[in-house]
VOBA-1610 file (N, C-alpha, C; in pm, whole numbers, padded with zeros to 5 digits, always signed):
BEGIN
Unk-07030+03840-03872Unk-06956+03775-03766Unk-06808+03774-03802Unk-06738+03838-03691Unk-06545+03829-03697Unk-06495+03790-03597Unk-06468+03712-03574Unk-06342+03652-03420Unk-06272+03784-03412Unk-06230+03763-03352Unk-06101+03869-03321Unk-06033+03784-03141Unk-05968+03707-03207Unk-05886+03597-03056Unk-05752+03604-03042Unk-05679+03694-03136Unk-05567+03629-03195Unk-05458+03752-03167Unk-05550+03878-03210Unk-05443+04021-03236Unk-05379+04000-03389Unk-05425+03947-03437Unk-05361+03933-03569Unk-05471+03886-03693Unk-05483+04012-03758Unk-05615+04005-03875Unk-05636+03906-03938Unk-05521+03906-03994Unk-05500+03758-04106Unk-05551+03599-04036Unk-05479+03576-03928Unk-05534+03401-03854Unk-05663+03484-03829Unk-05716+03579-03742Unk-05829+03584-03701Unk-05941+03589-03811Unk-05897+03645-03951Unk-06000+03607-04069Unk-05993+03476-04077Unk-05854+03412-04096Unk-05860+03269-04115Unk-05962+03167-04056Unk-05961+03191-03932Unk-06057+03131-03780Unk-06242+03196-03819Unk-06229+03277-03877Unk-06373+03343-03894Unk-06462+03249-04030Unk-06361+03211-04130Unk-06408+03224-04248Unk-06365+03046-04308Unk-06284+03009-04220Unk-06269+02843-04214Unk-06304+02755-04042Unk-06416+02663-04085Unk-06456+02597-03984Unk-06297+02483-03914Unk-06272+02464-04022Unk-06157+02344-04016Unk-06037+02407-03865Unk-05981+02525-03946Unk-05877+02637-03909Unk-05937+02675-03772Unk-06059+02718-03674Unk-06107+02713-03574Unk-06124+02588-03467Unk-06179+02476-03560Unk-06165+02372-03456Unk-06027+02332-03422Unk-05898+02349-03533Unk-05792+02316-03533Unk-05739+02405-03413Unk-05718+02525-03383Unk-05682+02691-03298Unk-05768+02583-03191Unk-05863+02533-03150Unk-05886+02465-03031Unk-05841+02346-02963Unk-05799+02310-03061Unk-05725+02183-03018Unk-05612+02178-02995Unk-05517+02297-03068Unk-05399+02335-02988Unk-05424+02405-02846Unk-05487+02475-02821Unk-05531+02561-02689Unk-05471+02481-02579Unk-05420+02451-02574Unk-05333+02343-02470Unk-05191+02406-02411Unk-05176+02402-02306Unk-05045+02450-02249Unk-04990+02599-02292Unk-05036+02634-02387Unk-04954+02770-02464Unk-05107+02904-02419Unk-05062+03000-02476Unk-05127+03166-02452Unk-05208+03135-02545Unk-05372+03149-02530Unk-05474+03163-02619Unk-05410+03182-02759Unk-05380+03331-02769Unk-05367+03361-02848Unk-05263+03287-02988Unk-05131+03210-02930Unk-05078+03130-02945Unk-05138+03030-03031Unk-05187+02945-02964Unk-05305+02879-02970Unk-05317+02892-03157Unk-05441+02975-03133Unk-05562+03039-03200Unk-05457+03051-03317Unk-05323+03118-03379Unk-05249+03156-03465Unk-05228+03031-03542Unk-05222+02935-03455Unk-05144+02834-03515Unk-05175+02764-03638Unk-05360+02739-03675Unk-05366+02785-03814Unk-05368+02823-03904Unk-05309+02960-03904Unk-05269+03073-04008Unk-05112+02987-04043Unk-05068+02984-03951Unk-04887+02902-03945Unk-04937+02838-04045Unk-05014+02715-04034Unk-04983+02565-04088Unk-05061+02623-04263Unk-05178+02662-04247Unk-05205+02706-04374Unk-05035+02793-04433Unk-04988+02883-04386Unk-04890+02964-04460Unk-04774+02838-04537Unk-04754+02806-04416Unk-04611+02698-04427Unk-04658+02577-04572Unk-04780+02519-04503Unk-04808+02378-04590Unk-04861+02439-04794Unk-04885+02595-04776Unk-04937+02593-04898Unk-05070+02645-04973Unk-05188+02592-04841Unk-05304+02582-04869Unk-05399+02716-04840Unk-05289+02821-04851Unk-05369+02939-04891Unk-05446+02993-04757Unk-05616+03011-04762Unk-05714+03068-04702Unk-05819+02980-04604Unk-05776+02834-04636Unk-05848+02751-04574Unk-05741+02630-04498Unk-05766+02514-04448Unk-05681+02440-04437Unk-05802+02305-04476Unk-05719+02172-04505Unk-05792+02087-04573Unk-05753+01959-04514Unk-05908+01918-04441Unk-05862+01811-04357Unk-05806+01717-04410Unk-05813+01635-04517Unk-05810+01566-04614Unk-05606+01530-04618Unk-05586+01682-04666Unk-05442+01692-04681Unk-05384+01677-04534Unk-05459+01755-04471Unk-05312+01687-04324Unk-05353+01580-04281Unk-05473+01510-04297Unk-05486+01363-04273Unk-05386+01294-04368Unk-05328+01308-04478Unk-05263+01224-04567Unk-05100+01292-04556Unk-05067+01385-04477Unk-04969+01425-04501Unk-04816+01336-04427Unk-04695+01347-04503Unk-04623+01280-04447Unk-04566+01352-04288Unk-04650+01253-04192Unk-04594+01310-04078Unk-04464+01347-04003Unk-04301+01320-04037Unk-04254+01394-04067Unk-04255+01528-04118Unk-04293+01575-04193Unk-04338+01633-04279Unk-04412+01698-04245Unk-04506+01728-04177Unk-04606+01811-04061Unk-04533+01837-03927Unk-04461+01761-03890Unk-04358+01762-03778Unk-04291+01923-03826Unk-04238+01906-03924Unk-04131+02006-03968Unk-04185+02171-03987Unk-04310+02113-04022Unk-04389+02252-04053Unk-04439+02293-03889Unk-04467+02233-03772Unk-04526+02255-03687Unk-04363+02290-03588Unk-04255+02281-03630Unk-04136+02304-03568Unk-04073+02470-03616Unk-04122+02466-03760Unk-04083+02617-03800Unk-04071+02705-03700Unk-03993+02804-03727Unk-03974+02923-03622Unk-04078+03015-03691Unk-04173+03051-03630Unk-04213+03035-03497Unk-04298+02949-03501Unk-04255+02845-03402Unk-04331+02730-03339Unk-04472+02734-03375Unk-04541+02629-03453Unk-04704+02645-03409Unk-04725+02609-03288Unk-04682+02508-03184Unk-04683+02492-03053Unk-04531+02464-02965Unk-04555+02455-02834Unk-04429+02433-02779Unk-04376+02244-02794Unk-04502+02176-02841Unk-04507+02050-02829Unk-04535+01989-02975Unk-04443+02022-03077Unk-04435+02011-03231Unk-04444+01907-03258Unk-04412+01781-03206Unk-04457+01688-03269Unk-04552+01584-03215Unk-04604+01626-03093Unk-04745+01547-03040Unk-04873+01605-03055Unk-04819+01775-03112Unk-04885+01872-03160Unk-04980+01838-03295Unk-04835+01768-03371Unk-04875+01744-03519Unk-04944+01656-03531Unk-04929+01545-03432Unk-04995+01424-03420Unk-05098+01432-03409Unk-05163+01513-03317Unk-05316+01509-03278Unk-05391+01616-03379Unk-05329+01662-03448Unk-05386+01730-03576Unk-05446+01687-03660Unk-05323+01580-03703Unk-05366+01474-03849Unk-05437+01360-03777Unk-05453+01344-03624Unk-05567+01220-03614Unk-05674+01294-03620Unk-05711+01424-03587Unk-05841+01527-03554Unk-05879+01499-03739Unk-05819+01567-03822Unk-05794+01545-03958Unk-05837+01398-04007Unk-05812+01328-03994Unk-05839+01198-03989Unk-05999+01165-03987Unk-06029+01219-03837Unk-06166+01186-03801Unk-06245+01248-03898Unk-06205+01359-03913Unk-06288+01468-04012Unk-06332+01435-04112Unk-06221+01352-04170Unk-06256+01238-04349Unk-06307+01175-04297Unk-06278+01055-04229Unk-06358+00903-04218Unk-06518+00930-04131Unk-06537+01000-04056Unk-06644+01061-03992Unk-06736+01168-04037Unk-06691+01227-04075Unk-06762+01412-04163Unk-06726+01432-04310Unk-06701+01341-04378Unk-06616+01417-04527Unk-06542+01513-04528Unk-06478+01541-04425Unk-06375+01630-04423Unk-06433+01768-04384Unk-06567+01742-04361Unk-06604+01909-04350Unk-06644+01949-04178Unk-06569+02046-04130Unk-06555+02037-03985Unk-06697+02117-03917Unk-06750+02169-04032Unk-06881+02253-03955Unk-06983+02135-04005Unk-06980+02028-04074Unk-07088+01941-04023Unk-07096+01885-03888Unk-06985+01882-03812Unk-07010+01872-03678Unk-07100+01914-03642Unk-07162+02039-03643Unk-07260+02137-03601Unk-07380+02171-03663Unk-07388+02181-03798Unk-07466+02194-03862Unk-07570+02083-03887Unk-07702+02165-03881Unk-07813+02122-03815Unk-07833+02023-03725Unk-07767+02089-03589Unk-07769+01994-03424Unk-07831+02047-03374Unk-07819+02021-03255Unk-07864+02090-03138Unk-07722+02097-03068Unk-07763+02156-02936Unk-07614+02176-02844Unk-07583+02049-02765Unk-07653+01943-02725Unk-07639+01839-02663Unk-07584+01715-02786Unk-07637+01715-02879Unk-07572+01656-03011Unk-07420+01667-03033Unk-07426+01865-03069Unk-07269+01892-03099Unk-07164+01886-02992Unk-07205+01851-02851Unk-07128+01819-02711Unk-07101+01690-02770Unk-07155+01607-02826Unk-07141+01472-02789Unk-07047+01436-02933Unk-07061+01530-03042Unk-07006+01492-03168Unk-06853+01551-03109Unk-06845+01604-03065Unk-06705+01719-03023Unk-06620+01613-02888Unk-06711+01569-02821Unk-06624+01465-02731Unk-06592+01329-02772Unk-06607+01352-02901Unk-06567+01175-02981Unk-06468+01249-03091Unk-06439+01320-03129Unk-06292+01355-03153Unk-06140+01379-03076Unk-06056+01317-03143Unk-05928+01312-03086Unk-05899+01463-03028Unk-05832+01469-02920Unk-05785+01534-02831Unk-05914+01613-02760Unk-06033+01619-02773Unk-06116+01694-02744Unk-06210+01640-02614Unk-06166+01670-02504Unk-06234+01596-02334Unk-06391+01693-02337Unk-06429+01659-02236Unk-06554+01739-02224Unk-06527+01879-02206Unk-06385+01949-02099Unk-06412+02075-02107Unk-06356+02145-02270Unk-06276+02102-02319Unk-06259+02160-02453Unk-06378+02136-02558Unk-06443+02052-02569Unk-06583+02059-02665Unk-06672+02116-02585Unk-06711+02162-02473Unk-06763+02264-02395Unk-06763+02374-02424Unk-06590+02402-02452Unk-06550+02573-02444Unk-06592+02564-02602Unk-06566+02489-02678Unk-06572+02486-02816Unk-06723+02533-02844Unk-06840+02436-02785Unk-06940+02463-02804Unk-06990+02591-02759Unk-06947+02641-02708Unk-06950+02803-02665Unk-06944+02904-02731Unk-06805+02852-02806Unk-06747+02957-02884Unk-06848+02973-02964Unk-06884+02818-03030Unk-06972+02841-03125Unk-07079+02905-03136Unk-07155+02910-03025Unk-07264+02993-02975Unk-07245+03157-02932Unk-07168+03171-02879Unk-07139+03297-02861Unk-07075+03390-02966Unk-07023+03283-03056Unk-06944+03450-03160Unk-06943+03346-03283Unk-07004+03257-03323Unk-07007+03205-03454Unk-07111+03193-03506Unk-07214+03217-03451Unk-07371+03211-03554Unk-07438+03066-03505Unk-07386+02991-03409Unk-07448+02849-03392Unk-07556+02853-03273Unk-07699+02865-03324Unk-07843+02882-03258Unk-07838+02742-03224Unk-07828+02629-03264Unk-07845+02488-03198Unk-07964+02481-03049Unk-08051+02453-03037Unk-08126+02429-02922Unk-08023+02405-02778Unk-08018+02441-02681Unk-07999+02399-02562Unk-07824+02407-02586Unk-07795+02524-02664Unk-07662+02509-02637Unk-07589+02583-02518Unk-07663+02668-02493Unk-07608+02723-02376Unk-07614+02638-02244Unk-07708+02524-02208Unk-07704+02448-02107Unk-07594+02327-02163Unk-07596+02276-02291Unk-07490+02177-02286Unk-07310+02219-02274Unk-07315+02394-02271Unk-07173+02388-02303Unk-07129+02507-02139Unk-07246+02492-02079Unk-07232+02506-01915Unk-07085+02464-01877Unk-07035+02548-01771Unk-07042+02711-01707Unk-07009+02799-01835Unk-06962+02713-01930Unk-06865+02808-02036Unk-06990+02882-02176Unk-07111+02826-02154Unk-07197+02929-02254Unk-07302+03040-02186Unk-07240+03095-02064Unk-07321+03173-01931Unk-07296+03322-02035Unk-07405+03370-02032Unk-07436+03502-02067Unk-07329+03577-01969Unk-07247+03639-02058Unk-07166+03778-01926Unk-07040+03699-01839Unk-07035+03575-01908Unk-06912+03518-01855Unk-06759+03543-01877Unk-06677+03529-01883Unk-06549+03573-01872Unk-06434+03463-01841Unk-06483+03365-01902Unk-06383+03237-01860Unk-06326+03166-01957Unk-06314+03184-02047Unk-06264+03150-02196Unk-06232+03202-02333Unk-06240+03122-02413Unk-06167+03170-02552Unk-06300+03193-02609Unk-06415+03169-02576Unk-06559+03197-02638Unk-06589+03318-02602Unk-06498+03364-02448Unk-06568+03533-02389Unk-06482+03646-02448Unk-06382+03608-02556Unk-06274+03687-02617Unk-06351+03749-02755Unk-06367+03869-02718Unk-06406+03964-02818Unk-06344+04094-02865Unk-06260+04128-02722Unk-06127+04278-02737Unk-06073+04246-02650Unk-05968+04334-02659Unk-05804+04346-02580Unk-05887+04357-02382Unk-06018+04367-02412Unk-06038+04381-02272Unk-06094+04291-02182Unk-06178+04213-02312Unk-06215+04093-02264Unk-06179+03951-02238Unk-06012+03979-02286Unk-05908+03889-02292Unk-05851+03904-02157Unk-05807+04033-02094Unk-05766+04058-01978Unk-05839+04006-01918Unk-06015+04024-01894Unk-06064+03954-01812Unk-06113+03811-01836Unk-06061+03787-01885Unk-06090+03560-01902Unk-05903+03587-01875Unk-05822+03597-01874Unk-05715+03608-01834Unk-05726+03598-01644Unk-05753+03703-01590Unk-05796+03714-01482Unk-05889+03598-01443Unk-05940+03545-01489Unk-06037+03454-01418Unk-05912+03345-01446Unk-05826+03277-01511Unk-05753+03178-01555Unk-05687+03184-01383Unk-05646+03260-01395Unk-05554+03340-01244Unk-05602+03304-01147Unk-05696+03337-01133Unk-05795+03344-01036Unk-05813+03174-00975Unk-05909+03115-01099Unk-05905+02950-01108Unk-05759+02914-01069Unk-05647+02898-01100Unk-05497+02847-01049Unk-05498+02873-00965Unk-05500+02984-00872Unk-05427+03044-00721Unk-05535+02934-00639Unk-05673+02932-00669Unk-05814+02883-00575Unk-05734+02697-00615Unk-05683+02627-00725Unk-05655+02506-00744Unk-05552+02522-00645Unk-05450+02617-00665Unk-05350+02524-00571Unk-05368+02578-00411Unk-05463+02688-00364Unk-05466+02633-00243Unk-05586+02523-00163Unk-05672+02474-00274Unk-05726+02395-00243Unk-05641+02190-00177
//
């Protein structure tokens, strides 16, 4: 199993091979280009130090200032650097006081109605982002969980095309791109 979300080997190994560094790339997914997004833990690992993984532990304890600055670097991990950083080190946070810091116990040994419900009790994460999340997980991370494809509905549909879970090549990005499009033009003339 390899992500490939990003166009860029390095975050996209990063995202493949750290649970932390993936849920983190989702929780930025906010306002900015997937891909954007998805990089932004390769950034914070490069900048903060921590090599190949990122460690909830440390950006839960880090001086926020201090994460501010790293999430402001050129190039930006987001357009929104310091509410950005914020909801990092509370996600981080949860991760210690809730999981021991380890972000694939979220998932590991659940089901899909479980890991919906563990994913919508973390900071910044509403139902459609632990949805798309739970998707991802199912679709390109190895997560069999029972009934995950009905808990992470419309977004775990076989042959779908509506997210960061249906991103596998430069082609299948165009089309969850196209559907993004698609969804906006149908919102605003509704």
């Amino acid at each position: 199993m390899a992500l490939h979300i990003t166009g860029d080997a390095d975050a996209d190994r990063l995202l493949t091979d750290d649970p932390l560094a993936l849920l983190v790339g989702m929780l930025l997914d906010q306002q900015i280009a997937m891909e954007t997004a998805f990089t932004g833990p390769r950034k914070i690992a490069d900048r903060t130090g921590s090599g190949d993984h990122l460690d909830a532990a440390a950006l839960a304890g880090a001086d926020p200032d201090e994460l501010v600055a790293v999430f402001r670097e050129t190039p930006a991990v987001h357009r929104f650097p310091g509410s950005m950083a914020a909801r990092v080190q509370a996600l981080c946070q949860a991760l210690v006081d809730d999981w021991g810091g380890d972000a694939a116990a979220l998932w590991r040994d659940a089901d899909g109605p479980t890991v919906l419900r563990r994913l919508k009790a973390l900071p910044g994460f509403g139902d459609q982002k632990a949805k798309i999340f739970l998707a991802l997980l199912g679709k390109q991370y190895g997560f069999a969980g029972d009934g995950w494809r009905e808990a992470s509905a419309p977004y775990g549909e076989e042959g779908s095309f509506r997210s960061v879970a249906d991103i596998v090549s430069p082609e299948s990005l165009t089309k969850v791109r196209e559907h993004k499009r698609a969804m906006k033009a149908a919102a605003r003339g509704a």
